[in-house]
KETOR-519702 format. One record per residue: x, y, z of N, C-alpha, C in turn; residue in one letter. Coordinates in steps of 0.05 Angstrom, whole numbers, plus 5000, padded with zeros to 4 digits. Example, Ala and Ser with C-alpha at 12.3 -4.5 7.8 and 13.67 -1.06 7.14 Angstrom:
2
526448865156524649105156526449345156a 525749555142527349795143525850015157s 
***
This chain:
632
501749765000500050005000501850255000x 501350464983502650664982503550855014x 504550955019505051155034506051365029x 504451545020505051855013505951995037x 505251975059505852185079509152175084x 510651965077513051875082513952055059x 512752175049515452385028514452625042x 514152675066514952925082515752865114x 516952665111518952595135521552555123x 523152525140526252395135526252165135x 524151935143524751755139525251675106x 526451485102526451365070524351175063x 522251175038519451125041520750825041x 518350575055518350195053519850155029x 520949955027522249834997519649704985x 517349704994515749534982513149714962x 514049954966512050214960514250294927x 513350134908514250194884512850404871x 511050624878509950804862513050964854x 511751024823515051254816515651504835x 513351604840513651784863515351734881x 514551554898515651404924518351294922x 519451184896522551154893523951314888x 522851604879524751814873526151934893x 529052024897529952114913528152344929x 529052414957527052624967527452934946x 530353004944530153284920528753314899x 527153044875526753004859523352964869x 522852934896519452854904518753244904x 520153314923520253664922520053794892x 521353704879521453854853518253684836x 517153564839514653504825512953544846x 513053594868510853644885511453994872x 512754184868513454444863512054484833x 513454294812511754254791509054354786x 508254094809505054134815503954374814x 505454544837503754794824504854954806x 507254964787506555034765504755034755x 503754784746501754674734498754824736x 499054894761496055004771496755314761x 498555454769499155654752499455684729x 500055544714501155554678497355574675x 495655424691492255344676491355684687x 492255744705490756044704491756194695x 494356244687495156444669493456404639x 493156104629492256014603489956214600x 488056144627484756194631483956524628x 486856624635485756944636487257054609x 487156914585486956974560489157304555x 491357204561493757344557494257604579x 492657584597492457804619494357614647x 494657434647496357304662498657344668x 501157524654503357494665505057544682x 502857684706504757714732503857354742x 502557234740501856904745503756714730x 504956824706506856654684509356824701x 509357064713512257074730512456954758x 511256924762510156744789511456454787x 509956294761510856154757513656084754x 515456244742518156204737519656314759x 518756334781520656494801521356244823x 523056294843523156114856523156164876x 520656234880518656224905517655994903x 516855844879515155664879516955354891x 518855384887519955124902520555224923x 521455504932521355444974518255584982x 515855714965514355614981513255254984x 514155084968512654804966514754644986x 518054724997518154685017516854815047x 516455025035514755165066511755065069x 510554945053507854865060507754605072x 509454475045509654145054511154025079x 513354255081514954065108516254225131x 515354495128515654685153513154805158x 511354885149509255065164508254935177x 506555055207504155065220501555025216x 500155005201498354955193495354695193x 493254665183491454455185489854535160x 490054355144487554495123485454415133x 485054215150481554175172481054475195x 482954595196482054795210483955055200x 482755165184485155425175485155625194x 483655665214483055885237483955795262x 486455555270487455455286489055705300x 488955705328489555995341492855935338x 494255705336496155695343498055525308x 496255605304498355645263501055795265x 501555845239503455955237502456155219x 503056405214502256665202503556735184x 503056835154503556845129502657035121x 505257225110504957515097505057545076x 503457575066504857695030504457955023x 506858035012507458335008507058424987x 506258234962505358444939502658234926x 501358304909498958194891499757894883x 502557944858502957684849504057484866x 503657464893504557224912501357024910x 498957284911496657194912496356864902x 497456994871496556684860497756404864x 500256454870502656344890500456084907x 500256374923498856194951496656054948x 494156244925492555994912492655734910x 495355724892495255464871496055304900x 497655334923498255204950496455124962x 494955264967492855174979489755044967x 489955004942488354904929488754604929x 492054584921493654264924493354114952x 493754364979493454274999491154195013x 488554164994485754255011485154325023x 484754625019482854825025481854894995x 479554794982479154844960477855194961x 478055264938476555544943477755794953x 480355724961480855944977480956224973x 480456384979479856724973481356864984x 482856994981485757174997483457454994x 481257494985480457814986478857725005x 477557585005474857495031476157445057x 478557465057480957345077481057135091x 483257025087483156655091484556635131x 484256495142485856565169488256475160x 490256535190492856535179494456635149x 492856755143493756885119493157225115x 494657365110495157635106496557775089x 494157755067495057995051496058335050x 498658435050498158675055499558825028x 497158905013498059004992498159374994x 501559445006500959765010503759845005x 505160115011507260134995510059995010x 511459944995513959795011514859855042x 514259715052516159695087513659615101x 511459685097508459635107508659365123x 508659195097508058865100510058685121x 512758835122515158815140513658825170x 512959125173511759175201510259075208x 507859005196506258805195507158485212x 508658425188509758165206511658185230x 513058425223513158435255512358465280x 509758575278508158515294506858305302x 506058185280505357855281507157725302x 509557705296511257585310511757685343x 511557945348511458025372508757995398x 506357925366504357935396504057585399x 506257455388506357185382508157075413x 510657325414511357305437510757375462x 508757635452506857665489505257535500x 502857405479501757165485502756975498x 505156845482506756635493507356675526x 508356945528509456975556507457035576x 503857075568502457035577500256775585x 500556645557498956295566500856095558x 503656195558505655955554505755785528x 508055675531509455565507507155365496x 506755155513503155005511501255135493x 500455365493498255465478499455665452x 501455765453502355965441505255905428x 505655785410508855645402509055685365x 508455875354507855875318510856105316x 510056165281512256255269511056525255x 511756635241510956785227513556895200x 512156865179513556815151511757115137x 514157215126513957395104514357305072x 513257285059512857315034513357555009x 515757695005517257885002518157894967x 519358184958520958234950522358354952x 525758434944527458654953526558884959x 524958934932522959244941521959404974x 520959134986520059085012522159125032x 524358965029525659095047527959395045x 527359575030528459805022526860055035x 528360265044527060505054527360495081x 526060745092525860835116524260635129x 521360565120519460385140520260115153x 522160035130523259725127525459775147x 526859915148529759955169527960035194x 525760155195525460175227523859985245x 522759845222521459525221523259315228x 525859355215527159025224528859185243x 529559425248530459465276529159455297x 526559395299525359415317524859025319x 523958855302525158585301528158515311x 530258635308531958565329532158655350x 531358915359530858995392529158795408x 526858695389525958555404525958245408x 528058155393529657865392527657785386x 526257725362523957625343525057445333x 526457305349527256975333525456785317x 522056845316520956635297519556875279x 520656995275520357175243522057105221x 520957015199523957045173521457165151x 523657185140523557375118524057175091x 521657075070523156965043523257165017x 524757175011524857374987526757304954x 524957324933526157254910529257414906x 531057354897533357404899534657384874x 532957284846534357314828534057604815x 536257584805537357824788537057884775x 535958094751535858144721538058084707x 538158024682539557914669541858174664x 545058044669546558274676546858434698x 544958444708544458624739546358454769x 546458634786547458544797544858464826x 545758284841542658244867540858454874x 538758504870537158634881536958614912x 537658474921537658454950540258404962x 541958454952545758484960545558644983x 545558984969545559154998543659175024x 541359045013539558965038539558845056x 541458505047542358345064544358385084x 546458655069548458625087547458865109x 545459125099544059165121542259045147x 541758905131540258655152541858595170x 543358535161546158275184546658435195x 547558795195547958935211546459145242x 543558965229542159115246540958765275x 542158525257542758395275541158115267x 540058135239538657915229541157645225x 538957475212541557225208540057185175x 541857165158542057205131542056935124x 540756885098541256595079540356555058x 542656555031542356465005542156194997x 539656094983539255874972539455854946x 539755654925539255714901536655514886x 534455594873531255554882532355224867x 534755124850534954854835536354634857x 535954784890537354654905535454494927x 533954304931531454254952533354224975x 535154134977536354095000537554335024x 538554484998539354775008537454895014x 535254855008532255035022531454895040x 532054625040531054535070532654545094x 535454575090537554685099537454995114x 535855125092535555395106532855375127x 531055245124529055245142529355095163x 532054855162532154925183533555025207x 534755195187536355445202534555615215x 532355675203530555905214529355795235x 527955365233526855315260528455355279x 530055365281533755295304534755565314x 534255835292535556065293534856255326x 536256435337536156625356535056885345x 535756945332535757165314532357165296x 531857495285530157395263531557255229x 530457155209532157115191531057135160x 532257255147531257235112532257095100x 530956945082531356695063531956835026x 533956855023533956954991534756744980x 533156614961531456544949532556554909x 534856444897535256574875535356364855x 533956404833534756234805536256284793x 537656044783541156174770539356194737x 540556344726540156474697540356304675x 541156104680541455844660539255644663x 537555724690535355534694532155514670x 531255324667530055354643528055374659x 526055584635523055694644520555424645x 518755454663516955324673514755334651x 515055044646512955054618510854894624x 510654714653508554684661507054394651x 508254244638508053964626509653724637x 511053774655512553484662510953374676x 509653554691507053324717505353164708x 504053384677502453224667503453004646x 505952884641506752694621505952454635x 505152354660504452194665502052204684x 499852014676497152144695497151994724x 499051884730499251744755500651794775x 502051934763504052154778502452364787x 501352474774499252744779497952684792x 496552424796494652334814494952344839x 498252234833499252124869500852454875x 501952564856502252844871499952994877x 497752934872495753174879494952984913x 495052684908495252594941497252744957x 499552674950501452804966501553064976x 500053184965499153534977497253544990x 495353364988493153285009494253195031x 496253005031497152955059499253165073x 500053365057501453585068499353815083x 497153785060495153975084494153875112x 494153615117493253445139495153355155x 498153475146500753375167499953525194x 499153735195500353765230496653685246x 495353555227492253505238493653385276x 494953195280495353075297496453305319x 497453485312499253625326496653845335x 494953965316491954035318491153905351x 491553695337487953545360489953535396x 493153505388494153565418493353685420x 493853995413493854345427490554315425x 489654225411485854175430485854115454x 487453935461486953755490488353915509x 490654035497492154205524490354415530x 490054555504487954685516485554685537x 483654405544482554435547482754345572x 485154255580486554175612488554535621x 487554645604489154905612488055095641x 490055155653487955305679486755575665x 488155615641487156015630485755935603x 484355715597483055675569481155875565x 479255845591476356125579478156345576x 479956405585481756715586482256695555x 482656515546484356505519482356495511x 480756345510478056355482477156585480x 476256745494475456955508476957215485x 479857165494481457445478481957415450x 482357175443482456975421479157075401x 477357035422474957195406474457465404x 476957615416475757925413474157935432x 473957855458471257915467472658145502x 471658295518472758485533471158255556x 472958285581471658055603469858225617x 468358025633466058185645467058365665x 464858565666465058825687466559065672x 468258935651469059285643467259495635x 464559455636462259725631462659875661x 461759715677461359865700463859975710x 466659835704468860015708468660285691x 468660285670467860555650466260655663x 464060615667462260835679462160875697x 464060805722464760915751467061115739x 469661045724471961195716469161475706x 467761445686466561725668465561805690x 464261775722463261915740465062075756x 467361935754469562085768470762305749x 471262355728471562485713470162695704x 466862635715465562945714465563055735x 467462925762466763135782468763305783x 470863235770473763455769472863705764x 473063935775472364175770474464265748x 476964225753478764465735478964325713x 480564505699480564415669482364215662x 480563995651482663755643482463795604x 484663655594485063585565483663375564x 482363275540481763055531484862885525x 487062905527489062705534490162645554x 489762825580488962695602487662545617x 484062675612482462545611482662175602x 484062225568483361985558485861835576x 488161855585489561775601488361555629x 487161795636485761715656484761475663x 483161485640480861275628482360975626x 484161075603485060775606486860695619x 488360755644488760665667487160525689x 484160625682483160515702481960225686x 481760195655481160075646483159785644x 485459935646487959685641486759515664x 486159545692486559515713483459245714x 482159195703479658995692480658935666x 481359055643482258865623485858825616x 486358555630489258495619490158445594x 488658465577489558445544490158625544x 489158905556489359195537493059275539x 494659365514496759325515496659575502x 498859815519499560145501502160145486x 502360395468504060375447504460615444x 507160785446507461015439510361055432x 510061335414512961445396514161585416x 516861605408518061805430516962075434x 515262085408513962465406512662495422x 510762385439508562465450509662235475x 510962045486510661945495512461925519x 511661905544514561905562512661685585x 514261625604512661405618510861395630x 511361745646509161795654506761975639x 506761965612504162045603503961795570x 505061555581504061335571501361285562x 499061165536497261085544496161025570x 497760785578496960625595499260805618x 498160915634500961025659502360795676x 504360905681505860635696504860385687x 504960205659504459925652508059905652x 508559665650512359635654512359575624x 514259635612515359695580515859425572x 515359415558515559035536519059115533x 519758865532523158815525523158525512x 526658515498526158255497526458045522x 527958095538527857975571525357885575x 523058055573520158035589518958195560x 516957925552514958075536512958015550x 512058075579509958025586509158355591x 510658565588510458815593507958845581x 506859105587505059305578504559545556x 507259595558507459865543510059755525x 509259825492511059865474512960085462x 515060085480515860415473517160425444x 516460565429517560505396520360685395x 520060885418522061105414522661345386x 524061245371523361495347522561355321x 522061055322520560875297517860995294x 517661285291514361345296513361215264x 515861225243513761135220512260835220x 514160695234513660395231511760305258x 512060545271508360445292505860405284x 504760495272502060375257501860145242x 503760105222504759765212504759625232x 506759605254507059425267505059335286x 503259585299501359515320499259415302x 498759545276496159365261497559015261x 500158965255499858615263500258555286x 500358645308500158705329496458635332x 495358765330492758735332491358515315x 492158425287491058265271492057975276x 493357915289494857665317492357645315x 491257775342489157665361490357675380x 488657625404488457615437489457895445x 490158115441491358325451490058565446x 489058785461487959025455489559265449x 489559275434491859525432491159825427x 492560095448492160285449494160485440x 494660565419497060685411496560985414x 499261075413498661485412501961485393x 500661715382502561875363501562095359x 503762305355503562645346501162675327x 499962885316498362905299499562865270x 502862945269505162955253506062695236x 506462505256506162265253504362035246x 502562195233499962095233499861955199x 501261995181501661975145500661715142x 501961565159501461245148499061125154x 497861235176495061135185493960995176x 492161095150490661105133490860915134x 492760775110493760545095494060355109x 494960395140495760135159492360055172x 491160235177488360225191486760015170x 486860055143484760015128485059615125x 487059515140486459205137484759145164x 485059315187483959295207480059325208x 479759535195477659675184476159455168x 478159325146475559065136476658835139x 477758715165478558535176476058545202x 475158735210474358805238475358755253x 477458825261479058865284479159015306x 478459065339478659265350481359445358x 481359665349484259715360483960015356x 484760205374485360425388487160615384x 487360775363489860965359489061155365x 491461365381491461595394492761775382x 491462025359492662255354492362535372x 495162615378494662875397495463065379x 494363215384493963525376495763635401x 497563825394500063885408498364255412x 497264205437497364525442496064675419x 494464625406492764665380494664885358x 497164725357498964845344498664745311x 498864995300497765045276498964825247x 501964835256502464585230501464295246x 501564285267500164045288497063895270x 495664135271492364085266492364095234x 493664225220492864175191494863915185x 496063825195497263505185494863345191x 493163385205491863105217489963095198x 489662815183488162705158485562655168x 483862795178481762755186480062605159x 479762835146479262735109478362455103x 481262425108482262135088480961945113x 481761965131481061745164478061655162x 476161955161474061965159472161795130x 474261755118472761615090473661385094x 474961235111474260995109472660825120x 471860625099469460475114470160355139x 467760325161467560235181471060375206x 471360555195472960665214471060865235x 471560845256470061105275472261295283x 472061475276473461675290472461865303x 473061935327472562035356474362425361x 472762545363474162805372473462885382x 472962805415471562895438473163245449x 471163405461472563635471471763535501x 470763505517470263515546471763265562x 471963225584472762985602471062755600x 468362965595465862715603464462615570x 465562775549465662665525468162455516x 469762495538472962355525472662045542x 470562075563469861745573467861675562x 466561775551464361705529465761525505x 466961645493468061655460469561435477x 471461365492473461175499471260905497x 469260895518467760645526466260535498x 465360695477464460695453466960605430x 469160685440471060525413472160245426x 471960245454472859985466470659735468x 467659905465466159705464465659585437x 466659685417467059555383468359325383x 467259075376468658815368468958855335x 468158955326467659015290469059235276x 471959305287473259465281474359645290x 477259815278478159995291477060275305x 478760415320477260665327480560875323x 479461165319482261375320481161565344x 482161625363481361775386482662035378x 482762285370483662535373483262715393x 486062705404485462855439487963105442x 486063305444487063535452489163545470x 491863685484492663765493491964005518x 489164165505489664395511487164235541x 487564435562485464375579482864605570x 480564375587478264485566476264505596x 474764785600473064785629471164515630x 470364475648467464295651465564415644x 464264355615461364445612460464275612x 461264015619458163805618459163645642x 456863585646456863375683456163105660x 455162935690455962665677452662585680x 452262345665449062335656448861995652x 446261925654446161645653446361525626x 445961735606445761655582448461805565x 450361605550452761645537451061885501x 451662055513450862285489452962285463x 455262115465457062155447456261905425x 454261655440453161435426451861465397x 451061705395448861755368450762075350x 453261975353455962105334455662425348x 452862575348452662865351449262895373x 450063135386447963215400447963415408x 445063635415444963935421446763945441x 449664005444450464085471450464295493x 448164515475447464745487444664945476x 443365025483441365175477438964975466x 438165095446434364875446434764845427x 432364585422431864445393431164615380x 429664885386427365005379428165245384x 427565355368427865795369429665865363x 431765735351435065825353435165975327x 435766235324437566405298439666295283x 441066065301442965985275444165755297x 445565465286446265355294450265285288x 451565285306454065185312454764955316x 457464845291457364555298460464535303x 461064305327463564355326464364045342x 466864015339468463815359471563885371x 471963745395475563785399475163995419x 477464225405477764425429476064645417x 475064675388473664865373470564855392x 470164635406466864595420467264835437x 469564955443469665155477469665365459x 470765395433470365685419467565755413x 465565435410463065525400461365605423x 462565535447461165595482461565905474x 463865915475464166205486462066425469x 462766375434461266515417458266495428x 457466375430454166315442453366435466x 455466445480455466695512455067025495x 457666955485457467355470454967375444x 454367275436451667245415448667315442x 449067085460447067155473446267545490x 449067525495449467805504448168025487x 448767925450447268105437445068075435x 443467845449439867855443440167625422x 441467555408441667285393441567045412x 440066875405439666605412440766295394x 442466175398443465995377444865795395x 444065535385444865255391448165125380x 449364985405451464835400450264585393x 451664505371452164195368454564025370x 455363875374457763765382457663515362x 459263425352460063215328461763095342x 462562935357464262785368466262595339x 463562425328464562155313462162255282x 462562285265461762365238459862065234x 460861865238459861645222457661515240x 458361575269455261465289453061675279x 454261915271452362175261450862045241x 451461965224450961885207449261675202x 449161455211447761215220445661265224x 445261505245442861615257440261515238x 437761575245435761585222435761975213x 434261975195434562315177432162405202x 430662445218428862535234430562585252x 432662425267434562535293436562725279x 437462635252440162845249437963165239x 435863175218434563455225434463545251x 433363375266431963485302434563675313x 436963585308440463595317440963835302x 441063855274442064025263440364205259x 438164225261435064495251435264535225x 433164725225432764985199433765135198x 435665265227436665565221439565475205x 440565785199443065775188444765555204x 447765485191449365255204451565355199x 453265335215455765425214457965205228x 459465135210461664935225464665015227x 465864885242468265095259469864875270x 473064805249474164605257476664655248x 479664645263481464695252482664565237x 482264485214483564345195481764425172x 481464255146480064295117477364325124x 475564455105472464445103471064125085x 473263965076472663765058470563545081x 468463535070466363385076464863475098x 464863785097463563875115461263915103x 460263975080457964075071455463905073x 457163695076454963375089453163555113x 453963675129452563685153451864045148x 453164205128452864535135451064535120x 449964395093447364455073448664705061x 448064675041447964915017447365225023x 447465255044446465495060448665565076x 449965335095452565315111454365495111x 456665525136459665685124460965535145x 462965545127465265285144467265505153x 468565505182469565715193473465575198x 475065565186477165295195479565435176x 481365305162483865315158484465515137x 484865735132484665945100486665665086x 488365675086490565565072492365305092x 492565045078494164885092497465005091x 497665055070500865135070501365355075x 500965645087502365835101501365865134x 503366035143503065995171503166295170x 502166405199500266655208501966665238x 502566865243504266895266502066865295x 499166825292498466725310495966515307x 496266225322493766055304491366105297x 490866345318488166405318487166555287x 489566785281489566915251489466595235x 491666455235491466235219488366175209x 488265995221484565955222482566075221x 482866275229480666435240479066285253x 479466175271478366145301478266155314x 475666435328476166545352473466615358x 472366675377468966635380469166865370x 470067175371468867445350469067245327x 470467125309469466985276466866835278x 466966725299464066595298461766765297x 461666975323460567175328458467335303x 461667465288460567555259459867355246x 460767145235459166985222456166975227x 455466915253453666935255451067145251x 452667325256451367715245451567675218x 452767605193453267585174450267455160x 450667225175448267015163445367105170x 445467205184442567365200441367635184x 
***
């Protein structure tokens, strides 16, 4: 009787198992199991009728023989359960890996598989070079907090990048794998194609030897070598260090034409077995970590964070912290405030884990205050200090967060804010919860026109939060922490802001906007505002009243709960009278809420500066004031 599974061990297959498969040396079983998916590639390049040739470069690269040693005889994996908590995690850094991984996992059974619908253990991150780096480095780091939280037993995987030179080049990529060796990320590697243009010299030469210097462990294979690739893997199982795999076809190697598998139909048969039993190798290793699990003393703890889910009681911690917070008389910041908050919050949920740049961050005005700093010594720490990697913090904490089991609260400058976007938006339609903190520095003028409100605000299922009060900044906190379905951006003032609002049984920041002052009814003109601009629209509304004018605040906390609303609460909110909105940054997508009647009161110009912010903007309750005389 055949035994296929025996060509992904070391053993040497029975003498009695004469399939041609099964007598071929093991380099020569690798190179037609690799074939194989040629094969599956060469049929979709065919199918998409000459639009195929990033799939026909795919094919000829040699990725395709060390990914078919990475599936078949190093990964983590179960094709009976692709959402196994304790897999191994797989990055790919550009489009054409896509079909790569397809044709792998089609051989391996998981038929069907969809990299856009997103497959588990698998992560696509298609964004500009260094992204996909940080990414997995994060993967790998919340791979080690876990671990040092439910132990080697529950938490023991790898995490593999899927690369080209491209990827590791630039600023994002150097502050990415420096931050992989600070933090002794020994089960991170890196594979990357490594051949050369014809004449050219390595695309990945000066990369590598940067690498080695920032403390990686380096390794050239050549893709006509199975031994030398299994040689390097398992250097990387064994390694201290993180490590990259380059990956190169020598120039004399002939192009993949996709016919040898099929010259015999019995071969094809028993190779398409043999990938079946590669998807079902670690099934056994599966059904242990079931059983440990379920003799574990912290299993509900793990299922629990593992599902995204916050443990019981953290409401009523929130809403004892938001009661204490409206009794403070003096003036607190909403990044105090939000400080506050989640200190008391760390203190009921142990997942929640802070993250901050050296810009904004010192220990004691940490997210999380006094949490002890993650190292590689102790990754059981709290706080991730990035120090001046502010570009590569959003990459990293988004795989950081797209792990699982860990809550993450990050802060960065308003300055630092460029990459956001791009890093947010896998989280956003992944549904992921996770917590970024932009401060606004003293409502300093190049500060507030950097911050991409804009762009933040258009993406789907993102919430973004720009509370002005104490008792709006425990609102907006308990509302982005209570989201299992995606990220949140908290924007918190610096500046201290009086108490105009006490604390109430009902969270007013829940339905995005609400009257925060004056009546539904009678008002000459209405004011809409968020942040620290809500205390400009107080004040204007004091001196308006003084003149015998009467006119309502609205407060916009979150645009998109606004939004949701039904059209009967957002009229009731906004009225008939004139509208006027008042925000320091662009007027772009304000007209949503000002109507064709509106005046948006905010930035003259992003690019010149005004020797005082207030000229900058013109925001100052007299601009509101007149405006308001204007429209009347």
């Amino acid at each position: 009787m055949t035994r296929l599974a025996d060509i992904f061990t070391r053993k040497p297959p029975p003498a009695v198992d004469a399939t041609p498969l099964a007598q071929a040396r093991q380099p020569e079983r690798q190179q037609r199991l690799a074939e194989a998916v040629r094969t599956v590639l060469m049929g979709r390049a065919a199918a998409l009728n000459g639009a195929g040739a990033s799939v026909m470069e795919v094919a000829a690269s040699p990725l395709v023989e060390i990914g078919t040693t990475l599936w078949t005889r190093v990964l983590r994996f179960d094709a009976a359960d692709p959402a196994w908590a304790d897999r191994d995690r797989v990055i790919l850094a550009r489009r054409e890996h896509a079909a790569l991984v397809h044709a792998i996992l089609d051989l391996a059974g998981i038929e069907g598989a969809d990299l856009a619908a997103g497959l588990p253990g698998l992560d696509p991150i298609f964004a500009p070079p260094g992204q996909a780096l940080a990414f997995a480095v994060g993967q790998a780091l919340a791979e080690r907090m876990m671990a040092a939280r439910f132990g080697k037993s529950l938490v023991d995987h790898r995490t593999w990048l899927i690369a080209t030179p491209a990827e590791l080049t630039g600023g994002l990529s150097y502050e990415a794998a420096n931050l992989a060796n600070e933090f002794k990320l020994a089960k991170l590697a890196i594979i990357v194609d490594d051949t050369p243009p014809a004449g050219a010299a390595s695309p990945a030469d000066d990369c590598l030897e940067r690498f080695a210097g920032w403390g990686w462990a380096t390794k050239r294979v050549g893709a006509q070598d199975p031994a030398a690739i299994a040689a390097a893997f398992t250097i990387a199982l064994r390694a201290r260090k993180p490590l990259i795999i380059a990956c190169r076809k020598p120039p004399t190697a002939p192009r993949a034409s996709g016919r040898g598998i099929t010259a015999d139909r019995s071969i094809l048969d028993e190779v398409r077995e043999a990938w079946k039993a590669a998807g079902a190798r670690n099934t056994a290793a599966r059904r242990g970590w079931l059983k440990r699990l379920a003799r574990h003393a912290q299993a509900a703890d793990f299922e629990r964070v593992m599902n995204g889910r916050l443990p019981d009681g953290w409401r009523d911690a929130a809403r004892a912290e938001r009661a204490r917070l409206s009794e403070i008389t003096e003036p607190l910041s909403p990044l105090t405030a939000g400080h506050r908050f989640t200190q008391a919050m760390a203190a009921v949920v142990p997942d929640l884990v802070g993250a901050a740049a050296a810009s904004v961050a010192k220990q004691a005005t940490a997210p999380l205050p006094g949490a002890v700093p993650l190292d590689a010594g102790d990754y059981g720490g709290r706080h991730i200090a990035f120090g001046t990697a502010e570009t590569a913090l959003a990459g990293v904490l988004a795989g950081v967060t797209s792990h699982g089991g860990l809550t993450v609260v990050a802060e960065t400058s308003a300055t630092g804010a460029d990459c956001l976007p791009q890093t947010i938006r896998p989280l956003a339609r992944d549904g992921r919860r996770m917590v970024h903190v932009l401060v606004e520095q003293n409502m300093d003028p190049a500060a507030a026109a950097a911050l991409p409100l804009a762009s933040l605000r258009a993406i789907p299922n993102l919430q973004v939060f720009r509370p002005s009060c104490a008792v709006e900044t425990a609102e907006c906190w308990e509302l982005a922490l209570q989201r299992d379905d995606g990220p949140s951006v908290m924007i918190h003032s610096t500046q201290p802001v009086p108490r105009w609002r006490e604390e109430s049984n009902e969270n007013a920041c829940a339905r995005g906007g609400y009257v925060a002052a004056g009546l539904y009814e009678a008002r000459a003109a209405t004011l809409i505002a968020s942040g620290a601009e809500l205390t400009l629209a107080m004040e204007a509304r004091t001196l308006l009243a003084e003149a015998g004018i009467t006119v309502a605040v609205v407060s916009l906390p979150c645009w998109s709960l606004f939004a949701s609303q039904n059209e009967a609460y957002r009229a009731d909110v906004l009225g008939d009278a004139p509208r006027i909105g008042v925000e320091a940054g662009s007027d772009f997508g304000w007209g949503r809420w000002l109507g064709s009647q509106g005046q948006f009161i905010g930035a003259a110009s992003l690019g010149l500066m005004a020797a005082r912010p207030g000229e900058y903007f013109r925001v100052t309750p007299e601009a509101l004031v007149l405006a308001v005389k204007k429209k009347l």
